[in-house]
PyMOL Python script that loads the backbone (N, CA, C, O; Angstrom):
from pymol import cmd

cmd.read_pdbstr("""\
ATOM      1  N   UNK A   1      77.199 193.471 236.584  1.00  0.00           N
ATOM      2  CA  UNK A   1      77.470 194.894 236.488  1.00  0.00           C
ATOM      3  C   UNK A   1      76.378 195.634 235.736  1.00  0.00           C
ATOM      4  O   UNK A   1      76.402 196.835 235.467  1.00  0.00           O
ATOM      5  N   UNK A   2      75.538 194.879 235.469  1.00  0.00           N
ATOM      6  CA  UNK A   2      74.488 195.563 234.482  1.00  0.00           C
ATOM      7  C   UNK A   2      73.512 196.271 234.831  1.00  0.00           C
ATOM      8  O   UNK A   2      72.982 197.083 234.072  1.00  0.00           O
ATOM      9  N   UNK A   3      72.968 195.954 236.608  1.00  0.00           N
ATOM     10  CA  UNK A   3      72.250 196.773 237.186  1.00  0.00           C
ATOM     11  C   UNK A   3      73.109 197.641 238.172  1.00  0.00           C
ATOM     12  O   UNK A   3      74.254 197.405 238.559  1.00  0.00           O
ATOM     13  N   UNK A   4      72.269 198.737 238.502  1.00  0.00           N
ATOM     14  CA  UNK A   4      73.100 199.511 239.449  1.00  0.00           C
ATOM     15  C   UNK A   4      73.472 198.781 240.927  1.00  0.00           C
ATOM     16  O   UNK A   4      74.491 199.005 241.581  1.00  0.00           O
ATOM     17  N   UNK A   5      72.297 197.775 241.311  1.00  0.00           N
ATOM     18  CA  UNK A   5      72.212 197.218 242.579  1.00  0.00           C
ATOM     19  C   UNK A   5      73.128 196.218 242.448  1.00  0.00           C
ATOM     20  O   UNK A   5      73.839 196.026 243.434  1.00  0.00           O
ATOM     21  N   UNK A   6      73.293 195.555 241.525  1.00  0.00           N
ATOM     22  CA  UNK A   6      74.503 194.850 241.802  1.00  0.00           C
ATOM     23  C   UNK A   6      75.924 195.558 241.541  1.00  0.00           C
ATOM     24  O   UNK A   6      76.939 194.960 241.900  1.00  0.00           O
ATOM     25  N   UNK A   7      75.992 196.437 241.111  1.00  0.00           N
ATOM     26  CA  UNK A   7      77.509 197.163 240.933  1.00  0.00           C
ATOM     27  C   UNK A   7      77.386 197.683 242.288  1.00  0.00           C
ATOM     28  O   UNK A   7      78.459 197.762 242.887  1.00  0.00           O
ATOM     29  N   UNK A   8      76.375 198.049 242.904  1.00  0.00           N
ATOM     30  CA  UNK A   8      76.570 198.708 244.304  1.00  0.00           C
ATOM     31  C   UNK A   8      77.157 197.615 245.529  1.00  0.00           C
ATOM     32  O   UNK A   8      78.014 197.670 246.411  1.00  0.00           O
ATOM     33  N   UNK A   9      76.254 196.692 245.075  1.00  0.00           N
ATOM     34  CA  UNK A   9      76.739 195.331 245.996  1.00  0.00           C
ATOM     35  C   UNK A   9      78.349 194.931 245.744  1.00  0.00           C
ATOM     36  O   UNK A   9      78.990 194.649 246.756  1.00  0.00           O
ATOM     37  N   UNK A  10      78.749 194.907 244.989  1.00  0.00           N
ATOM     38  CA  UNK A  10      79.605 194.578 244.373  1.00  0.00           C
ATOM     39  C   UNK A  10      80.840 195.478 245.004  1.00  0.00           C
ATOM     40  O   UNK A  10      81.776 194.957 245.612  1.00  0.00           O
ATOM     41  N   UNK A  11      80.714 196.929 244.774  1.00  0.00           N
ATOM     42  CA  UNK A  11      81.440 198.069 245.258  1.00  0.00           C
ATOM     43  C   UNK A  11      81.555 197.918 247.019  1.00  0.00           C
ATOM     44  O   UNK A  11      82.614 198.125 247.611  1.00  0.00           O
ATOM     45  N   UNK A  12      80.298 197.531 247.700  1.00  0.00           N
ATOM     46  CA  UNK A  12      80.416 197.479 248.923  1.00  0.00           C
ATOM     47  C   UNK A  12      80.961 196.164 249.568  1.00  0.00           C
ATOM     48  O   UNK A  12      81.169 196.109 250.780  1.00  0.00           O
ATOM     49  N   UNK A  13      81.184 195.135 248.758  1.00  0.00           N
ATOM     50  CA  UNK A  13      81.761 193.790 248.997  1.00  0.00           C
ATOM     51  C   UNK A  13      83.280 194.361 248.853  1.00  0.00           C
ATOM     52  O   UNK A  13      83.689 194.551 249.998  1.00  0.00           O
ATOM     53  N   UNK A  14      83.923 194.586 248.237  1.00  0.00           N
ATOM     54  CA  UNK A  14      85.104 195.098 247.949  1.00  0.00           C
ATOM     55  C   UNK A  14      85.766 195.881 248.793  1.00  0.00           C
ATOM     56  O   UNK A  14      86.981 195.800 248.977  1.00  0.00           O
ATOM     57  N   UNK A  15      84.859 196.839 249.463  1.00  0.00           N
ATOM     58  CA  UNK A  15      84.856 198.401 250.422  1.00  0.00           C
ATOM     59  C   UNK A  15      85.459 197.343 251.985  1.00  0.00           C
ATOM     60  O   UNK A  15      86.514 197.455 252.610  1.00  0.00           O
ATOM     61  N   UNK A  16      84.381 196.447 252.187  1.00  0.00           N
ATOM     62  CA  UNK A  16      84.296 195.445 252.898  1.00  0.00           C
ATOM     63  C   UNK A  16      85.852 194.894 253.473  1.00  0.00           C
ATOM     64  O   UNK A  16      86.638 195.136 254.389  1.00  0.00           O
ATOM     65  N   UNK A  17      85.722 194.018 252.318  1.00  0.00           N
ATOM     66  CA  UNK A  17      87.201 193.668 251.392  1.00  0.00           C
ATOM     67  C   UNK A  17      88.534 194.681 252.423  1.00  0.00           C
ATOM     68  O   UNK A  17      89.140 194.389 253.454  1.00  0.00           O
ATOM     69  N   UNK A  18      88.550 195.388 251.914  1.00  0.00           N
ATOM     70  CA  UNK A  18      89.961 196.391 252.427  1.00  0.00           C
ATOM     71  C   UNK A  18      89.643 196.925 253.615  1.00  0.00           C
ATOM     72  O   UNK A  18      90.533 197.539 254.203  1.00  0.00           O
ATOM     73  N   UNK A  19      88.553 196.832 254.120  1.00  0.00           N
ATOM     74  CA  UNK A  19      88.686 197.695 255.481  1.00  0.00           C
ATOM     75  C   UNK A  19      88.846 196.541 256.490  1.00  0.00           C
ATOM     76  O   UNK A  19      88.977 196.965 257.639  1.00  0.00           O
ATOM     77  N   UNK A  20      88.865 195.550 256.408  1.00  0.00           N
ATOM     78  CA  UNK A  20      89.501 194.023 257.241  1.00  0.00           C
ATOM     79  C   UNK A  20      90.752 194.228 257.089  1.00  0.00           C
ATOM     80  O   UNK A  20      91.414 194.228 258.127  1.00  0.00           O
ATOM     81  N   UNK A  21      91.632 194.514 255.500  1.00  0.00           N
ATOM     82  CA  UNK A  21      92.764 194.275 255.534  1.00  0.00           C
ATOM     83  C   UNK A  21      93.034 195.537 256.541  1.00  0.00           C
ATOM     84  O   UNK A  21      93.204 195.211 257.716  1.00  0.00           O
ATOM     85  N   UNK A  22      93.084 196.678 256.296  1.00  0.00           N
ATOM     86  CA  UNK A  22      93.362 198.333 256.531  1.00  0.00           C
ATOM     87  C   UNK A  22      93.095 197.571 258.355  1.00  0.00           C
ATOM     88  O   UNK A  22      94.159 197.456 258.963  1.00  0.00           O
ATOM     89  N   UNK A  23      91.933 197.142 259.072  1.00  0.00           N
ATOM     90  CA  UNK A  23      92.255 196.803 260.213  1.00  0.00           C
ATOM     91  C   UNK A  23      93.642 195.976 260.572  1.00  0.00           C
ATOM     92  O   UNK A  23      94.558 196.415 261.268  1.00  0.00           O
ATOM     93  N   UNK A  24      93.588 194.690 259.944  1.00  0.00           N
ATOM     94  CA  UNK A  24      94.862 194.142 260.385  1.00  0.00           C
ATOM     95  C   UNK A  24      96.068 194.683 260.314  1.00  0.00           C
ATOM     96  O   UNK A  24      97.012 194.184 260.928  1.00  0.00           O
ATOM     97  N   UNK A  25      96.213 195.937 259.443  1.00  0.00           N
ATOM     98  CA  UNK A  25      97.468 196.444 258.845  1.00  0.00           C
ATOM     99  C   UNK A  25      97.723 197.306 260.622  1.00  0.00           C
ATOM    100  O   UNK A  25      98.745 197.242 261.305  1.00  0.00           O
ATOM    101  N   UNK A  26      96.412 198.054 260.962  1.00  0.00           N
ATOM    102  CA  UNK A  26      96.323 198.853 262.164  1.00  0.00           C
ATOM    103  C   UNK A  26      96.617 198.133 263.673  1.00  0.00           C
ATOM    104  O   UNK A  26      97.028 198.690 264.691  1.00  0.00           O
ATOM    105  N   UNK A  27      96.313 196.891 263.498  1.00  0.00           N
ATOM    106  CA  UNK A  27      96.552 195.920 265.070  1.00  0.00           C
ATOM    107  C   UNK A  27      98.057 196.160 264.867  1.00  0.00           C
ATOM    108  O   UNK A  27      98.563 196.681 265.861  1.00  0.00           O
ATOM    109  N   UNK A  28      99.018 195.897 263.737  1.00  0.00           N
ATOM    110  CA  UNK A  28     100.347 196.277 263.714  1.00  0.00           C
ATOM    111  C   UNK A  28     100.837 197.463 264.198  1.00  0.00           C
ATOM    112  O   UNK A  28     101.397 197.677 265.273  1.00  0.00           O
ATOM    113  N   UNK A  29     100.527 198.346 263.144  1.00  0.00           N
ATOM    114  CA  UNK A  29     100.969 199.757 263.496  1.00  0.00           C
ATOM    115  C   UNK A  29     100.544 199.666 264.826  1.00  0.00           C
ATOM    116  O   UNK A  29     101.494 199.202 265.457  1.00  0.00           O
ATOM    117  N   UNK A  30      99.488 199.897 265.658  1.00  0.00           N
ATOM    118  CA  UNK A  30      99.225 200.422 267.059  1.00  0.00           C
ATOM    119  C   UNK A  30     100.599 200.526 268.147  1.00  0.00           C
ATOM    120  O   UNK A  30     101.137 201.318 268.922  1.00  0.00           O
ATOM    121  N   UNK A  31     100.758 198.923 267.524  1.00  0.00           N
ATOM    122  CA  UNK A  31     101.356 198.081 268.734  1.00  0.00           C
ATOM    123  C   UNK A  31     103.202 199.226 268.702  1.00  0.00           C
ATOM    124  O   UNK A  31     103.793 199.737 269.653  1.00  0.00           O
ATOM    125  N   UNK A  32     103.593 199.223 267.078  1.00  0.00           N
ATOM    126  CA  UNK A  32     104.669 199.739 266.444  1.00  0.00           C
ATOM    127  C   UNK A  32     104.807 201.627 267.594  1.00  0.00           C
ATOM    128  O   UNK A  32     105.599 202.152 268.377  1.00  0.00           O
ATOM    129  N   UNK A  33     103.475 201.937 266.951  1.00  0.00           N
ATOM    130  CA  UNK A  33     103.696 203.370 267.853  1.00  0.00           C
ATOM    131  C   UNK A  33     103.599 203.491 268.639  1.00  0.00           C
ATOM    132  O   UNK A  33     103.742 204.651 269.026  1.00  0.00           O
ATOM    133  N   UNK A  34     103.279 202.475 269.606  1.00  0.00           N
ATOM    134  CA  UNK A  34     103.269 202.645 271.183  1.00  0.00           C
ATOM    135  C   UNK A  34     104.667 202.462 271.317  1.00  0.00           C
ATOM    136  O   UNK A  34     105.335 203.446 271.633  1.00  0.00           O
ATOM    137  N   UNK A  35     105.331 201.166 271.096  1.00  0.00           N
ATOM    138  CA  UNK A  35     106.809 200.736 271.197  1.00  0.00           C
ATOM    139  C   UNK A  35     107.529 202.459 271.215  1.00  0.00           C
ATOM    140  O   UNK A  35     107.797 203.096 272.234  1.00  0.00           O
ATOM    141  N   UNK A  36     107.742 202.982 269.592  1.00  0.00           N
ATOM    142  CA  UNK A  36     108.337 203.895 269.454  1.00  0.00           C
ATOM    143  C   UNK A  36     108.473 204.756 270.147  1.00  0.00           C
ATOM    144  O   UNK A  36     109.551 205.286 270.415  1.00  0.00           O
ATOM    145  N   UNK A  37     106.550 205.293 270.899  1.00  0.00           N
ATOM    146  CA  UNK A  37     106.430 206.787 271.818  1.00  0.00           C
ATOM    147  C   UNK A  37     107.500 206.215 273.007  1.00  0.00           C
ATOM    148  O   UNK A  37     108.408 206.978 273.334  1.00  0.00           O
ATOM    149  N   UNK A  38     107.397 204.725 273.737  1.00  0.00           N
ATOM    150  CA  UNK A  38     108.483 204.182 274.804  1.00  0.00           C
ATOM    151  C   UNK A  38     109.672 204.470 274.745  1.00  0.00           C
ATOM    152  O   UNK A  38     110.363 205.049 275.583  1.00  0.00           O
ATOM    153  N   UNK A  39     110.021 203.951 273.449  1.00  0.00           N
ATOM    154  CA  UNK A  39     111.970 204.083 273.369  1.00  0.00           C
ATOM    155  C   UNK A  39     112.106 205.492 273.358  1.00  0.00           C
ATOM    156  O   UNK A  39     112.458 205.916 274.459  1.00  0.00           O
ATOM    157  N   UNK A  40     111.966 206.262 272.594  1.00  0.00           N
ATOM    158  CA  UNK A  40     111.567 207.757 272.354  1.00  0.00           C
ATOM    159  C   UNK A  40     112.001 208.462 273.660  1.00  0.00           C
ATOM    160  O   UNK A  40     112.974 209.165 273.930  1.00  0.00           O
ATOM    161  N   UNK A  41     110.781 207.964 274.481  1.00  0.00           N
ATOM    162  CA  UNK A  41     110.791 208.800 275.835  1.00  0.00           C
ATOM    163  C   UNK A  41     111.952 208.155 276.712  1.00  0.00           C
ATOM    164  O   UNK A  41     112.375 208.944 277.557  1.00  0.00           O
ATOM    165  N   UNK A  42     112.606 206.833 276.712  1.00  0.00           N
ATOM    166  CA  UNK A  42     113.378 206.102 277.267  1.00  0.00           C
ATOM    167  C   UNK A  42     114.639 206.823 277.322  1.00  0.00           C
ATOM    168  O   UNK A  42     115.347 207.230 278.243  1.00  0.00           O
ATOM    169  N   UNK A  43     114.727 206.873 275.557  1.00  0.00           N
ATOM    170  CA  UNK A  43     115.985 207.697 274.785  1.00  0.00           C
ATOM    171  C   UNK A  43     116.845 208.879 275.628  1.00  0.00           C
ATOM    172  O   UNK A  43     117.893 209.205 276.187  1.00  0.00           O
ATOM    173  N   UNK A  44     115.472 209.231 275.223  1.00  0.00           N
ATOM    174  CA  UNK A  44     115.617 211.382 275.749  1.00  0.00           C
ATOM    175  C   UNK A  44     116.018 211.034 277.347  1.00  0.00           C
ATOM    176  O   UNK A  44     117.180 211.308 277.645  1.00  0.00           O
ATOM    177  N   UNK A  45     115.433 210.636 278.076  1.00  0.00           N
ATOM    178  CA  UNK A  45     115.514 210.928 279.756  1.00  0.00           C
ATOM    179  C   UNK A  45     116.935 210.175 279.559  1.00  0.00           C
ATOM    180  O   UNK A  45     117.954 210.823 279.797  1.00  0.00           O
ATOM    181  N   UNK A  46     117.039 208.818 279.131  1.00  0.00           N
ATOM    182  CA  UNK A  46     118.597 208.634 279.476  1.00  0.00           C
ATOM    183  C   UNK A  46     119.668 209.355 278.918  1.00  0.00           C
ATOM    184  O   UNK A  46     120.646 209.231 279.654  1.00  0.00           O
ATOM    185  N   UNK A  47     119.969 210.232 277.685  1.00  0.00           N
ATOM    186  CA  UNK A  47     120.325 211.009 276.817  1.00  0.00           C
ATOM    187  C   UNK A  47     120.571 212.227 277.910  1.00  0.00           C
ATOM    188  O   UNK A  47     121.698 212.662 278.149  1.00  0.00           O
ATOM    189  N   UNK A  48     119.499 212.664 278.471  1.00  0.00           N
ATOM    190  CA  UNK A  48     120.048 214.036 279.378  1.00  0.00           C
ATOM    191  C   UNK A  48     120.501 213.424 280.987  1.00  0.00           C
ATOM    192  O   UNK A  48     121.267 214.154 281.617  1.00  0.00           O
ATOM    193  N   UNK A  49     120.137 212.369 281.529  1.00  0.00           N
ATOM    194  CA  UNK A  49     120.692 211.795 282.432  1.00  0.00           C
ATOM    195  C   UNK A  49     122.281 211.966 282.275  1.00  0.00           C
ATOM    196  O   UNK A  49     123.066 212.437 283.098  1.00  0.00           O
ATOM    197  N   UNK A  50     122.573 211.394 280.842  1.00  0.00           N
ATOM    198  CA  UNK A  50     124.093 211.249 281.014  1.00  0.00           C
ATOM    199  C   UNK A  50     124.863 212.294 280.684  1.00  0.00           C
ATOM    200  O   UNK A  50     126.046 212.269 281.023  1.00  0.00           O
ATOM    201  N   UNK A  51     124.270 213.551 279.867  1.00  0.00           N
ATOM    202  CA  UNK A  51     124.494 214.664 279.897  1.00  0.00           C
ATOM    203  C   UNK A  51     124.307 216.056 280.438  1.00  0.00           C
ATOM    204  O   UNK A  51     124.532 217.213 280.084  1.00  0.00           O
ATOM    205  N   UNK A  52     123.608 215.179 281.823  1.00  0.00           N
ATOM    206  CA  UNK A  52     123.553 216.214 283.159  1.00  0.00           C
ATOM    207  C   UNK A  52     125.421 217.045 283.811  1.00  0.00           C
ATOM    208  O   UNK A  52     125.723 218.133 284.302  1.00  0.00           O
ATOM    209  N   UNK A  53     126.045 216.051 283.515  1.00  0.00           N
ATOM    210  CA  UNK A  53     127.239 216.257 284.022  1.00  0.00           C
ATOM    211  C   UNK A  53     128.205 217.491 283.367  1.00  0.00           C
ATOM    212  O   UNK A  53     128.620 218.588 283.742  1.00  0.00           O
ATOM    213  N   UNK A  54     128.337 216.406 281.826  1.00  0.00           N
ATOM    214  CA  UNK A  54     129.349 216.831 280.584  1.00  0.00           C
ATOM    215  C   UNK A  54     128.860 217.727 280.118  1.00  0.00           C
ATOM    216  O   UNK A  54     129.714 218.486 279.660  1.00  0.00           O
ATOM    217  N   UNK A  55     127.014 218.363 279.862  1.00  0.00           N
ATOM    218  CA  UNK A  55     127.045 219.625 279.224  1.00  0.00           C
ATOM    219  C   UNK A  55     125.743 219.547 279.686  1.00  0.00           C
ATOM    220  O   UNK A  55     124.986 218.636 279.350  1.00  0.00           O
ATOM    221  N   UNK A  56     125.283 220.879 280.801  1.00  0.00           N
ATOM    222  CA  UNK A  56     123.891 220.412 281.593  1.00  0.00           C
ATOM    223  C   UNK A  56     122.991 221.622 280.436  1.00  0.00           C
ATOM    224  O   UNK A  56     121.762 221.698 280.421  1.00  0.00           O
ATOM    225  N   UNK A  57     123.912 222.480 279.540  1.00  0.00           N
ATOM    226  CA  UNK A  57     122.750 222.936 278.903  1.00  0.00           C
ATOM    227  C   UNK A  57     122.197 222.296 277.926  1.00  0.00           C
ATOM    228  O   UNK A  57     121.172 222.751 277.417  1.00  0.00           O
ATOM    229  N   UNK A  58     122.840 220.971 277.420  1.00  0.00           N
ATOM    230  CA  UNK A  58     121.990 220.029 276.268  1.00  0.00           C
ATOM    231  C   UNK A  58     121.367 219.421 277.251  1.00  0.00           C
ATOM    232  O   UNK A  58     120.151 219.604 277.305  1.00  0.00           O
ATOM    233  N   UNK A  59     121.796 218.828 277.951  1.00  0.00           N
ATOM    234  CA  UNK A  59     120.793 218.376 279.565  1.00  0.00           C
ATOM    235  C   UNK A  59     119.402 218.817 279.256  1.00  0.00           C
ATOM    236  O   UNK A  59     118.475 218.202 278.728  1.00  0.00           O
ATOM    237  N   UNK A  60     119.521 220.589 279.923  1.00  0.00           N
ATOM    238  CA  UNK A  60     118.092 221.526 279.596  1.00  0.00           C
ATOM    239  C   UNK A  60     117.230 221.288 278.634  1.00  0.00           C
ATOM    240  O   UNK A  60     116.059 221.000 278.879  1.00  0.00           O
ATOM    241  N   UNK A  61     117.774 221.394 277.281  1.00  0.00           N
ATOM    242  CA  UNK A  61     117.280 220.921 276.397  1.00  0.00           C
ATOM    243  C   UNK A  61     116.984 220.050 276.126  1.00  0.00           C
ATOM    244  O   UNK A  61     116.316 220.224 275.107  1.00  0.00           O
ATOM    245  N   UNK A  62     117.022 218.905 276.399  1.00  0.00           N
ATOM    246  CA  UNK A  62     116.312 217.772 275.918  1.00  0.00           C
ATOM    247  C   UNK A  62     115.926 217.277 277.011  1.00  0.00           C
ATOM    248  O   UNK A  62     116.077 216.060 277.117  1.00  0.00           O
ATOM    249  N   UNK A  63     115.390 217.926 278.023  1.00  0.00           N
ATOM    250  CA  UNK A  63     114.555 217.999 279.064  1.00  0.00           C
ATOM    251  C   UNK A  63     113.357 218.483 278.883  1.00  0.00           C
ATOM    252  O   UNK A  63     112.341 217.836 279.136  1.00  0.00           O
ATOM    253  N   UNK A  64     113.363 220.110 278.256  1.00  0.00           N
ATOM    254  CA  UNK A  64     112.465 220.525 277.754  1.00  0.00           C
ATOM    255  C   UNK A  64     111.819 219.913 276.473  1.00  0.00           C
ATOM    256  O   UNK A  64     110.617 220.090 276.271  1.00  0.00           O
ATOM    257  N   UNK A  65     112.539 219.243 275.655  1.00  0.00           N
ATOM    258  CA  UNK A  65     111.613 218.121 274.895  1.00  0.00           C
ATOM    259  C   UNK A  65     111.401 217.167 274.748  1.00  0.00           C
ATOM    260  O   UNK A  65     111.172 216.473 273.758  1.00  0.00           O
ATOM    261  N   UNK A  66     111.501 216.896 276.577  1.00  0.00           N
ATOM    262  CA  UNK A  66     110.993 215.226 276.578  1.00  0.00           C
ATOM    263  C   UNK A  66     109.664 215.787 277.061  1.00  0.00           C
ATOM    264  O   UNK A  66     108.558 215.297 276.834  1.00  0.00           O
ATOM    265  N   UNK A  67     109.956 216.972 277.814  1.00  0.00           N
ATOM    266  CA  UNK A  67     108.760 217.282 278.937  1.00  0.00           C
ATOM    267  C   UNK A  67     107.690 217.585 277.627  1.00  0.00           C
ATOM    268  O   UNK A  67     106.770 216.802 277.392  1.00  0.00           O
ATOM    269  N   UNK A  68     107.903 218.708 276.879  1.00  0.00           N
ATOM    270  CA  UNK A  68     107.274 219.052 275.661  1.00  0.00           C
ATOM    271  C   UNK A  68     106.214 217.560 274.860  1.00  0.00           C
ATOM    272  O   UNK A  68     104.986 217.477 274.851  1.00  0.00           O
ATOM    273  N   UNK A  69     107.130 216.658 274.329  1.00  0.00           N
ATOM    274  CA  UNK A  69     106.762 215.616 273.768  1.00  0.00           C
ATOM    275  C   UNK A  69     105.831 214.556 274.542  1.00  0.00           C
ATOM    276  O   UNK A  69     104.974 213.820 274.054  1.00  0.00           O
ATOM    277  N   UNK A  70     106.378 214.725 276.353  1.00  0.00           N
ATOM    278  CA  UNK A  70     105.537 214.119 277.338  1.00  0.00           C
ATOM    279  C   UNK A  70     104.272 214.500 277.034  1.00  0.00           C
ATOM    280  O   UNK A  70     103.566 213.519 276.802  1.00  0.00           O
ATOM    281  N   UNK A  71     103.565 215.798 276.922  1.00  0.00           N
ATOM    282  CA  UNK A  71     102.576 215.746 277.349  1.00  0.00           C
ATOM    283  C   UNK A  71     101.675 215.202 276.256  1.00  0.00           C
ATOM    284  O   UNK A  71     100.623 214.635 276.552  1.00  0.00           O
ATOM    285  N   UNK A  72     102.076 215.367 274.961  1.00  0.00           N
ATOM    286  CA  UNK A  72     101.420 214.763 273.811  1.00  0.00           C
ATOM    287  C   UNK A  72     101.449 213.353 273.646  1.00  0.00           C
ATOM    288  O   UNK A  72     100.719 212.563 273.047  1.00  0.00           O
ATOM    289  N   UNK A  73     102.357 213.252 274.250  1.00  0.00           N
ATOM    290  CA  UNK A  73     102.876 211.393 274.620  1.00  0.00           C
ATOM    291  C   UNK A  73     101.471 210.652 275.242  1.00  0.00           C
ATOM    292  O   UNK A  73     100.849 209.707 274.757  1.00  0.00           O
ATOM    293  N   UNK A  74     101.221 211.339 276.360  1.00  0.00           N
ATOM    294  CA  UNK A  74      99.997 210.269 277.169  1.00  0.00           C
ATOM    295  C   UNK A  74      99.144 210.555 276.517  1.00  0.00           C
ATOM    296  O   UNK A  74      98.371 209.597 276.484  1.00  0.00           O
ATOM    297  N   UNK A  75      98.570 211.853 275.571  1.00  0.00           N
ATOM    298  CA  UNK A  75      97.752 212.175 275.043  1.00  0.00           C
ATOM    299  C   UNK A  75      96.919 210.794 274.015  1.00  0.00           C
ATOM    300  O   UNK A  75      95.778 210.331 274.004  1.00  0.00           O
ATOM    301  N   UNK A  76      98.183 210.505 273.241  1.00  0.00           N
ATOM    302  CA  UNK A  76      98.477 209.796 272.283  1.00  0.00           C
ATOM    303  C   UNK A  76      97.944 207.939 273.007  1.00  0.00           C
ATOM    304  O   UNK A  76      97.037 207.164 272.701  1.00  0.00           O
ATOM    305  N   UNK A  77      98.948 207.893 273.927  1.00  0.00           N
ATOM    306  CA  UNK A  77      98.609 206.585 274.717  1.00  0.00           C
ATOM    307  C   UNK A  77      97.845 206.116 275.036  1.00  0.00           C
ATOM    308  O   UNK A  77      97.679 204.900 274.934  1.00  0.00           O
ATOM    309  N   UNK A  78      96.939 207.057 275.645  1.00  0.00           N
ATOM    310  CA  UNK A  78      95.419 207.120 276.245  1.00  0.00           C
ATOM    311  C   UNK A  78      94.509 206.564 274.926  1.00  0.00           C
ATOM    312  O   UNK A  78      93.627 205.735 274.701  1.00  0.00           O
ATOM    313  N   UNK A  79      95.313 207.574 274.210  1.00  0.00           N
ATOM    314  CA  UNK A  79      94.029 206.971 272.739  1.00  0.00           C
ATOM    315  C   UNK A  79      94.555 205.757 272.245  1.00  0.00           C
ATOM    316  O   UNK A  79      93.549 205.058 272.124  1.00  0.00           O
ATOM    317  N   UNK A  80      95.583 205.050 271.866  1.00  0.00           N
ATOM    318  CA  UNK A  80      96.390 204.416 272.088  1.00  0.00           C
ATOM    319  C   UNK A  80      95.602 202.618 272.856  1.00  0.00           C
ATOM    320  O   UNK A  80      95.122 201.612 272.334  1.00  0.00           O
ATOM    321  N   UNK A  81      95.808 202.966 273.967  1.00  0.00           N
ATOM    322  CA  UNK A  81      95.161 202.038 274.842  1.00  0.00           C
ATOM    323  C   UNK A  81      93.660 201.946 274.667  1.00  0.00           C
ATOM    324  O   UNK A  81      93.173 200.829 274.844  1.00  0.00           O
ATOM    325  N   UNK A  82      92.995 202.760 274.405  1.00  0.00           N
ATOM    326  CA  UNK A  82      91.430 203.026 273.808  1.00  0.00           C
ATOM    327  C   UNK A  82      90.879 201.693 273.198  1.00  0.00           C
ATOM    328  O   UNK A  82      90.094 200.826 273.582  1.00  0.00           O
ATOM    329  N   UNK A  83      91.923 201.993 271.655  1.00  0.00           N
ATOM    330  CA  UNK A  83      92.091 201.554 270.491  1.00  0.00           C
ATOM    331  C   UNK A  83      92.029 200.150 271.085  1.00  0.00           C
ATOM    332  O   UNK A  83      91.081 199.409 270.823  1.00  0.00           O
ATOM    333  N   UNK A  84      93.111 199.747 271.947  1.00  0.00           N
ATOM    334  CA  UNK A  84      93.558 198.264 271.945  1.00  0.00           C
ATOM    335  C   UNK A  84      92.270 197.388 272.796  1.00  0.00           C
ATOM    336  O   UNK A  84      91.999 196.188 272.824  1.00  0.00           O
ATOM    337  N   UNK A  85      91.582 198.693 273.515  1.00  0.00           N
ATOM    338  CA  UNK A  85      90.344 197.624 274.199  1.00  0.00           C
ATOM    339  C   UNK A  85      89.010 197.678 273.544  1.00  0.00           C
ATOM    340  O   UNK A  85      87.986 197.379 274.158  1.00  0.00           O
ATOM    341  N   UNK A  86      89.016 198.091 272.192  1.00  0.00           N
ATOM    342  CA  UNK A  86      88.298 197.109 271.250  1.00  0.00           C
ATOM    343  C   UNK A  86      87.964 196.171 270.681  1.00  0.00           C
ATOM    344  O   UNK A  86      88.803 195.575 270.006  1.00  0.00           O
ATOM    345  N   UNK A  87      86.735 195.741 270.740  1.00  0.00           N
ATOM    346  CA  UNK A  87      86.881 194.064 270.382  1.00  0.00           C
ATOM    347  C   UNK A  87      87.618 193.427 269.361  1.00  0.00           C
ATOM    348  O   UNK A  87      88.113 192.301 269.409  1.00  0.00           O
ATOM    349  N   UNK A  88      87.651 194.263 268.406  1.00  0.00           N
ATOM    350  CA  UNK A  88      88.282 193.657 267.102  1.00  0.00           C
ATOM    351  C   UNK A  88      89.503 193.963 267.241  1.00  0.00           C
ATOM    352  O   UNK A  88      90.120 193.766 266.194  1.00  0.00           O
ATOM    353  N   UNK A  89      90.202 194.403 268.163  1.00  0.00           N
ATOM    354  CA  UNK A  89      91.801 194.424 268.626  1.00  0.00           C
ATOM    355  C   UNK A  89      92.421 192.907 268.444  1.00  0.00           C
ATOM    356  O   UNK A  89      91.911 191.853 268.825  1.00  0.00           O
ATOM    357  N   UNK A  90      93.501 193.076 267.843  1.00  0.00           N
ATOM    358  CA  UNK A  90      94.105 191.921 267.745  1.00  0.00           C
ATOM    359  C   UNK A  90      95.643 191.495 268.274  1.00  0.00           C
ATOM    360  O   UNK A  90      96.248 190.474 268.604  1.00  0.00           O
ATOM    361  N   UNK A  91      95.954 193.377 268.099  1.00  0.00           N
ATOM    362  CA  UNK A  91      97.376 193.484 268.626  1.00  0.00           C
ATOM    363  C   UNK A  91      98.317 193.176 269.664  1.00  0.00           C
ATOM    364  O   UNK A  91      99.485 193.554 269.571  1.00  0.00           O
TER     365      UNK A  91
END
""", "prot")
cmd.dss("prot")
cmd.show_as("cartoon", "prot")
cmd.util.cbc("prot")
cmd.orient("prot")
């Protein structure tokens, strides 16, 4: 620690250090928010499916925010799938 070049080395070994972990933590999550955006969208369409009948204006509504959430959905996926065809993908 006594020279600057080794506290720098030192600082960037470490930096090193956590951004391996911070990746592996991310091969998780990816996989987690893709799952979620699925059920999510699964949810909603079957949710107004079955409330097409019994009350078609909650129907409407959660039509309009699947459609709403759709479009940010593939947005998301696209980047999503990006992510996963990186080499250091593990997920």
């Amino acid at each position: 620690w006594s020279s600057p070049a080794a506290r720098s080395a030192m600082d960037l070994h470490f930096k090193i250090c956590r951004a391996r972990e911070e990746i592996s933590r991310l091969n998780i999550e990816v996989c987690r928010l893709v799952t979620y955006i699925r059920d999510e969208d699964n949810y909603l369409r079957m949710s107004e499916e079955q409330l097409k009948n019994t009350n078609p204006g909650l129907a409407h509504q959660i039509s309009i925010v699947c459609n709403i959430r759709g479009r940010f959905n593939s947005h998301h996926l696209k980047r999503l799938q990006d992510i996963s065809q990186l080499s250091g993908f593990s997920g």
